[in-house]
C-alpha positions as CSV (number, residue, x, y, z in Angstrom):
1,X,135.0,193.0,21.4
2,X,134.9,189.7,23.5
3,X,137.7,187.4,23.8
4,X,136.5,183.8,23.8
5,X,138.3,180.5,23.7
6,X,136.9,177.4,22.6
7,X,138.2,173.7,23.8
8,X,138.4,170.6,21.8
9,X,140.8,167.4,22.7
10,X,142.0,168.2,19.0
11,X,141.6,169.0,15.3
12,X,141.4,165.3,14.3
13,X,138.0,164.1,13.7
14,X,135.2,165.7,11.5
15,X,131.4,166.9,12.3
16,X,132.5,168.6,16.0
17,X,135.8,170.0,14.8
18,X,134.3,172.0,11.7
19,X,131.8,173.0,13.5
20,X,133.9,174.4,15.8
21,X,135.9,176.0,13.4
22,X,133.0,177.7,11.8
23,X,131.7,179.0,14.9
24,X,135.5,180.7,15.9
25,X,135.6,182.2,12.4
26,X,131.9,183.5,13.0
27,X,133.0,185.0,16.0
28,X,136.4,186.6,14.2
29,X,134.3,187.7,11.6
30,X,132.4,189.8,14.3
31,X,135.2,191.3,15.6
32,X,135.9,189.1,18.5
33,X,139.3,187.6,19.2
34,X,139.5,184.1,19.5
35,X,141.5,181.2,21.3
36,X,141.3,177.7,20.0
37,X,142.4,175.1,22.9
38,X,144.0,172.2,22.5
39,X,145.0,169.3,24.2
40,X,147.3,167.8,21.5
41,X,148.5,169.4,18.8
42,X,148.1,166.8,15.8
43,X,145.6,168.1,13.4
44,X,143.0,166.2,10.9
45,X,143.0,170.0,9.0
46,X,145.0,172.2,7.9
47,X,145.1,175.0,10.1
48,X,148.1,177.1,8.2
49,X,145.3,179.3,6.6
50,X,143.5,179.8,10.1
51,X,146.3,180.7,12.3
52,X,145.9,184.6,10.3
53,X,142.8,184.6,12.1
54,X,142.9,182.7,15.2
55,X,145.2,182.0,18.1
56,X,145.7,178.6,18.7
57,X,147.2,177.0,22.2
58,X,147.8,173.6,23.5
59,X,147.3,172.3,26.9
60,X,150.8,170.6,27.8
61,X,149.9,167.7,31.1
């Protein structure tokens, strides 16, 4: 098992942000453990159903 973290400035947004998504619930579904970085913590998604399944953080400056 691998524990990976993935950046992105935030959720809001469309093409980057699911695809980033997908790829951090491809690695769950592999059995890695997974960090989603943020650097603000509005969101374009809904990210209730995710948190289950990944950790999310956000970058305070």
């Amino acid at each position: 098992m691998k524990h990976i973290a993935l950046f992105l400035p935030d959720l809001n947004g469309g093409g980057a942000e699911r695809v980033m998504l997908t790829l951090a619930k491809g690695f769950v579904g592999h059995g890695h453990r997974v960090d989603l970085v943020l650097a603000r913590a509005s969101s374009g998604v809904s990210i209730v159903h995710l948190t289950q399944l990944l950790r999310f953080l956000r970058i305070v400056l």
